[in-house]
Phi, psi and omega in degrees: 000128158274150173206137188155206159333177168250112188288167188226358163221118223212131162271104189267019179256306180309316167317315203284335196261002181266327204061055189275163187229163163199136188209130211205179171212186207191106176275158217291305185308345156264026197220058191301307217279342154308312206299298159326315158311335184069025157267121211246104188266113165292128193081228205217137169260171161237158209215148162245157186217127165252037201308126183211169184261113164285178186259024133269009180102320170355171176241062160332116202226121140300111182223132164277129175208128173233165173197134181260142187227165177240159226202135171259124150350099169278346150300283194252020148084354190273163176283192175183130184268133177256168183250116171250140170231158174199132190233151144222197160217118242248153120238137187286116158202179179277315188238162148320334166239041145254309127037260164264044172238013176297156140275164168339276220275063158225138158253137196286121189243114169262101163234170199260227187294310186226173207206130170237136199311326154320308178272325151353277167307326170282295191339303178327290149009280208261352178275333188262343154335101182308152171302303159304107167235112164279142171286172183281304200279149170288124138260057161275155155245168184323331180287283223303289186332306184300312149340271174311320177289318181317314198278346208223048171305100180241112176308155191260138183268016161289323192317155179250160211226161180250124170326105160268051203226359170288328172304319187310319194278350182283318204261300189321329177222000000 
């Protein structure tokens, strides 16, 4: 088992025909594509790998990827930090139509001789990104809530209201 840096050019076949563990972090500056996304990742994130052989012979990949990342708040725009995990479970292949001749539980990892882990994990990442990202806690400020009860009349539900099922009960006698 490795541990450290996350390597970045890896035969993952040969691992896989190895059984290999590889457990690793992974810093921003190895995470463009975070950054593009307009996710700024606290610390480092981190990831485990599990390479095998399944028992048709496939090339397997098991991956943990955890992270903390900060995010802008789609209520008040200010930021806000999430806890992300994301797990899969991979098979190696060259194309797209070995691909979709996977079974379900495999997600299709298309690589050539070598793979690097780094983008792997940022994938994971960027895959485990809520659509939304909200604070936990309410953060309307006072305009929006005011805002909102206007837009939002909700009658109190002692009021009284007229039944439209009254006509009916007019006809019943």
């Amino acid at each position: 088992m490795k541990n450290g840096p996350l390597p970045t050019d890896l035969d993952i076949r040969g691992l896989a025909a190895r059984g290999v563990s590889i457990e690793g972090t992974a810093s921003a500056k190895n995470l463009p594509r975070l950054a593009q996304a307009d996710c700024e990742l606290v610390g480092e994130l981190s990831a485990a790998f599990v390479f095998e052989r399944d028992e048709e012979g496939r090339y397997t990949v098991n991956s943990q990827v955890q992270a903390q990342v900060l995010v802008t708040c789609q209520r008040c725009l200010r930021p806000v930090e999430i806890a992300l995990s994301s797990g899969s479970t991979m098979a190696c292949v060259w194309d797209d139509g070995e691909a979709a001749e996977l079974p379900a539980m495999y997600e299709p990892l298309v690589i050539g001789q070598t793979a690097n882990l780094n983008e792997i994990a940022e994938e994971e990442i960027l895959l485990a990104m809520p659509v939304t990202a909200v604070h936990e806690e309410d953060c309307r400020s006072a305009e929006q809530k005011a805002a909102l009860g206007m837009e939002m009349d909700i009658p109190d539900a002692k009021s009284a209201r007229e039944n439209p099922f009254a006509v009916l009960e007019k006809l019943k006698t």
